[in-house]
PAMAR-945071 format. One line per 5 residues: their letters; for each residue y, z, x of C-alpha. Coordinates in Angstrom, 1 decimal. Example, Ala and Ser with C-alpha at 12.3 -4.5 7.8 and 13.67 -1.06 7.14 Angstrom:
AS	-4.5:7.8:12.3; -1.1:7.1:13.7
END
This chain:
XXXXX	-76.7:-64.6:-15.6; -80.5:-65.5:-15.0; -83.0:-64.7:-12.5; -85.6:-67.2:-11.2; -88.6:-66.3:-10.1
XXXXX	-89.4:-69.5:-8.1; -92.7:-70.2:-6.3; -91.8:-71.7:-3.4; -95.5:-73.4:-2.3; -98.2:-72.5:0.3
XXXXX	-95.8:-72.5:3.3; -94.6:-75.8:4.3; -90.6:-76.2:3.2; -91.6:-80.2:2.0; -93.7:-79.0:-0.9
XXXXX	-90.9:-77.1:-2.4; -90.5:-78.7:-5.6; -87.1:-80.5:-6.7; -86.6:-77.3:-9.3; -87.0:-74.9:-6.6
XXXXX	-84.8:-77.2:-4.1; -81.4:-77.3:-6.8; -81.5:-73.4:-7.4; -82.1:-72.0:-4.6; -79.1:-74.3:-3.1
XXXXX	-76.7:-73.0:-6.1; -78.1:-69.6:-5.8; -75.7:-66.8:-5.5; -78.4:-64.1:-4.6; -81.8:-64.9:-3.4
XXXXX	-84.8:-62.4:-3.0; -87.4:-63.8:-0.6; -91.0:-62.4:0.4; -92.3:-62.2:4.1; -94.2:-65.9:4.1
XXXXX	-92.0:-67.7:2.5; -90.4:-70.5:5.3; -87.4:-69.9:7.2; -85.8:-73.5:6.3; -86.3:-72.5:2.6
XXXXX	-84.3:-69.9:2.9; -81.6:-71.4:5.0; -81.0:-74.2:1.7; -79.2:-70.9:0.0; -75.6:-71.7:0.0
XXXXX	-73.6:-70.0:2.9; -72.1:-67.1:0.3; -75.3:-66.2:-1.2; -76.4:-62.7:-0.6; -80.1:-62.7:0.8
XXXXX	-82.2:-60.0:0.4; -85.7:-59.9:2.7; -88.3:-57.5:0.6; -91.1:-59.1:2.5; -94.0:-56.5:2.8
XXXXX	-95.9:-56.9:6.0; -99.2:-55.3:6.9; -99.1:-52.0:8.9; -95.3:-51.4:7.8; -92.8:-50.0:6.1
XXXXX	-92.4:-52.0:3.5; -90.4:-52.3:-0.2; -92.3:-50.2:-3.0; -92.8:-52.9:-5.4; -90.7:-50.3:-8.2
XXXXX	-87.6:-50.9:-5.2; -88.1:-54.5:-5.4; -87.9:-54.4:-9.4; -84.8:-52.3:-9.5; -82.8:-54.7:-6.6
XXXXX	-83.6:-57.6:-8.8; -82.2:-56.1:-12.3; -79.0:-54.4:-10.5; -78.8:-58.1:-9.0; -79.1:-59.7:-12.3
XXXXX	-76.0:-57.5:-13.5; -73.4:-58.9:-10.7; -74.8:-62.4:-10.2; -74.7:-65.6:-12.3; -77.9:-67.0:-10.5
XXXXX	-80.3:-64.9:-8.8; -83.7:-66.7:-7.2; -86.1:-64.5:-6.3; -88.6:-66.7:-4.1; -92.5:-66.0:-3.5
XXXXX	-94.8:-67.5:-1.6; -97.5:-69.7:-3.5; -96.6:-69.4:-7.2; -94.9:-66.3:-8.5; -97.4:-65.4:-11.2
XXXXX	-100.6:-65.7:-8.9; -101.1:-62.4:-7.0; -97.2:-62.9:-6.9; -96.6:-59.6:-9.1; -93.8:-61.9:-11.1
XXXXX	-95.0:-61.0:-14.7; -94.1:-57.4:-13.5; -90.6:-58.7:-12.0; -90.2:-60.1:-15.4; -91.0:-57.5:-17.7
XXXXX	-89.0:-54.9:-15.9; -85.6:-57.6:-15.7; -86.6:-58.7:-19.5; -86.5:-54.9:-20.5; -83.2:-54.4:-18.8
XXXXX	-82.0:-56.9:-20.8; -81.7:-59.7:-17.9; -82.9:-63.3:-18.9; -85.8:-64.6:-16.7; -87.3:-68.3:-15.7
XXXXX	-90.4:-68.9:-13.9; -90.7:-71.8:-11.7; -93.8:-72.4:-11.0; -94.9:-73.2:-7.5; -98.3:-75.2:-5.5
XXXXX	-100.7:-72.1:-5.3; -101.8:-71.7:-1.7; -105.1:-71.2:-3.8; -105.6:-75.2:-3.9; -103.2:-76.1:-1.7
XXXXX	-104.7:-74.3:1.2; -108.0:-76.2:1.4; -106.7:-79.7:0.0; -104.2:-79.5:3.0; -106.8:-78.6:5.3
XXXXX	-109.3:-81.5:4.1; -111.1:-79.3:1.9; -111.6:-79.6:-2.2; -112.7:-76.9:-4.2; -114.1:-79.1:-6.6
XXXXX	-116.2:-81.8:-6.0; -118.6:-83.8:-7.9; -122.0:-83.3:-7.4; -121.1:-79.8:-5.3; -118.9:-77.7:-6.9
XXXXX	-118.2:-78.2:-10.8; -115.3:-75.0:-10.9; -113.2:-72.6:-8.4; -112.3:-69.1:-8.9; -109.7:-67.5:-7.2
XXXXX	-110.2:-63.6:-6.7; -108.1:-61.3:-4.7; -109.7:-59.3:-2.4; -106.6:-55.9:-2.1; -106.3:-54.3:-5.2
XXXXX	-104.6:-51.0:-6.5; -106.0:-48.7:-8.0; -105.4:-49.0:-11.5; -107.0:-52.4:-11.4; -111.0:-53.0:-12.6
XXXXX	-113.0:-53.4:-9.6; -114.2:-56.8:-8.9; -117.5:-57.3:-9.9; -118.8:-59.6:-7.0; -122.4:-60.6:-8.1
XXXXX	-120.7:-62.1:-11.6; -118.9:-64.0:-8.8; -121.8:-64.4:-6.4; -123.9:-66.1:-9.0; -121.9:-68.0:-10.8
XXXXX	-122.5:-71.0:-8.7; -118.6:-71.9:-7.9; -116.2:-72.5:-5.3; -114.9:-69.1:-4.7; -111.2:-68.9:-3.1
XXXXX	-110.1:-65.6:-1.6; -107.0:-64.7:-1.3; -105.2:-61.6:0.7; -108.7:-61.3:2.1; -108.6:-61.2:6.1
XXXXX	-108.7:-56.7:6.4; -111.6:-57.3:3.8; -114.3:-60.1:5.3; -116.7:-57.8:6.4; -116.7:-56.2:2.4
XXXXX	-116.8:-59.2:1.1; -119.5:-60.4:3.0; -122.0:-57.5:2.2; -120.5:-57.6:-1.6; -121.3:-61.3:-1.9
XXXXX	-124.9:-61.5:-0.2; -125.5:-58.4:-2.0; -125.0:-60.0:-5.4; -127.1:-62.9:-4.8; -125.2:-65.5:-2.0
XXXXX	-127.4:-66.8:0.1; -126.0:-65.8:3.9; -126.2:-69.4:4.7; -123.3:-70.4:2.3; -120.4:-72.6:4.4
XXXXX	-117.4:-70.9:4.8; -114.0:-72.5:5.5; -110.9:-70.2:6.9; -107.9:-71.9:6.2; -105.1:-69.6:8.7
XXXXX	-101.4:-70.2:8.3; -101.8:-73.1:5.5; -99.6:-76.2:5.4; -97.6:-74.1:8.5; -97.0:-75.5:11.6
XXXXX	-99.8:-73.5:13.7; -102.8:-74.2:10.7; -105.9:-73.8:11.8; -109.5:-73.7:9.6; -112.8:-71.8:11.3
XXXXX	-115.8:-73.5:9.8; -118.7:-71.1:9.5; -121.1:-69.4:7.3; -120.8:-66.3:4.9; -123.6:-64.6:7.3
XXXXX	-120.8:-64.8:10.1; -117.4:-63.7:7.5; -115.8:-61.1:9.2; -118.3:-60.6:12.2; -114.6:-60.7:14.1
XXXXX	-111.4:-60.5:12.8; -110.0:-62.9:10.7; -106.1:-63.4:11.0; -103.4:-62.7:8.3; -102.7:-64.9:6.5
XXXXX	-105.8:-66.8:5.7; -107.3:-68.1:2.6; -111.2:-68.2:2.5; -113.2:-70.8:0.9; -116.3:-70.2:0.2
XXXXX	-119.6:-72.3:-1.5; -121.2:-75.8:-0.9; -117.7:-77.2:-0.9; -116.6:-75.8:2.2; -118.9:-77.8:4.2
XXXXX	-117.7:-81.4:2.5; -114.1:-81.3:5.1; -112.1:-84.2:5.9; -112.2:-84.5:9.2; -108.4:-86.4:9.4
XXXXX	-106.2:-85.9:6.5; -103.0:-88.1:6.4; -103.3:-89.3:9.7; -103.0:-85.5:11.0; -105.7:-84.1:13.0
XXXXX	-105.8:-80.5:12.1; -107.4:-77.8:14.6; -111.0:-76.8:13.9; -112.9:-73.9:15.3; -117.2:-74.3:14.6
XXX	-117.1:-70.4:15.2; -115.8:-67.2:13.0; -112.1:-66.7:14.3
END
């Protein structure tokens, strides 16, 4: 008996990798969050037991401590149990918590990693968080955070003269707006908003860190912001991809 924690990529079902592909077809149990595609979840075999513990904004949602105890009582029955996340399971995907909780229950664990919507977002979008000659590094920071985590100190970030990639962030543009400009950004910084990445309604709102969360920014979007946002592909692939010039 094993459980996987499988990332299953940014959105788009294509950038599953091969790994993720073979066990989730095999699986016999499969644990899915609220982003991750439909189609990936319909390549689970047709007597696999799925379990949806997506946790959307606004409702009632699986305690993460729920989530935890489904997967090790899952573990006990099942000879393959994939437990799939959006992105990759141990960035902002809560997996090393998964794991620890299934390792001390005594259920073996395997990460497959997955294509972080981190990078992928942008790169799909024409967008590079690195770039010679504009941005020499990337961080990527959450922007909802728990209570028992250190606050994010955003003029380390602010100064530190890198792409900056934002993840969970939409609820909190307007914070990190005044956090950022506070610690030292200069209002005028390019912003991209990369909405529903790789999916099929993607859309990016080019604009500036001045106008961040001057109107609401949809869930889920990733937001890219520094010097690098401004350098966008206008075709990537031969695919047009839908541009707003103003804050979404």
């Amino acid at each position: 008996m094993t459980v996987y924690l499988v990332g299953a990529g940014p959105g788009d079902p294509e950038l599953l990798t091969l790994k993720a592909a073979r066990l989730i077809s095999s699986a016999d149990a499969v644990v899915y969050d609220r982003l991750v595609h439909p189609d990936v979840i319909r390549m689970a075999p047709p007597w696999a037991e799925c379990f949806d513990v997506g946790k959307t904004p606004g409702l009632l949602s699986p305690t993460q401590g729920e989530i935890n105890d489904l997967l090790v009582s899952l573990g006990g029955r099942f000879e393959t149990v994939v437990r799939i996340k959006g992105g990759d399971p141990f960035v902002f995907g809560r997996g090393a918590e998964e794991a620890d909780d299934l390792l001390a229950a005594g259920v073996p664990v395997s990460v497959v990693p997955g294509i972080s919507s981190a990078i992928a977002g942008p790169a799909a979008a024409g967008l590079s968080v690195t770039r010679r000659g504009v941005a020499s590094g990337f961080c990527v920071v959450t922007a909802h955070q728990d209570d028992a985590s250190r606050p994010i100190h955003w003029p380390s970030i602010a100064t530190a003269g890198i792409t900056i990639v934002v993840l969970m962030g939409a609820k909190r543009a307007p914070i990190i707006r005044r956090e950022l400009i506070a610690g030292g950004l200069e209002p005028a910084t390019p912003v991209a908003i990369i909405t529903d990445a790789t999916g099929d309604g993607e859309q990016i709102a080019l604009l500036t860190l001045a106008e961040l969360g001057r109107s609401t920014v949809p869930n889920p979007s990733i937001i890219m912001i520094g010097p690098a946002a401004a350098e966008r592909l206008s075709v990537l692939a031969g695919v047009e991809i839908g541009v707003q010039a103003a804050p979404v």
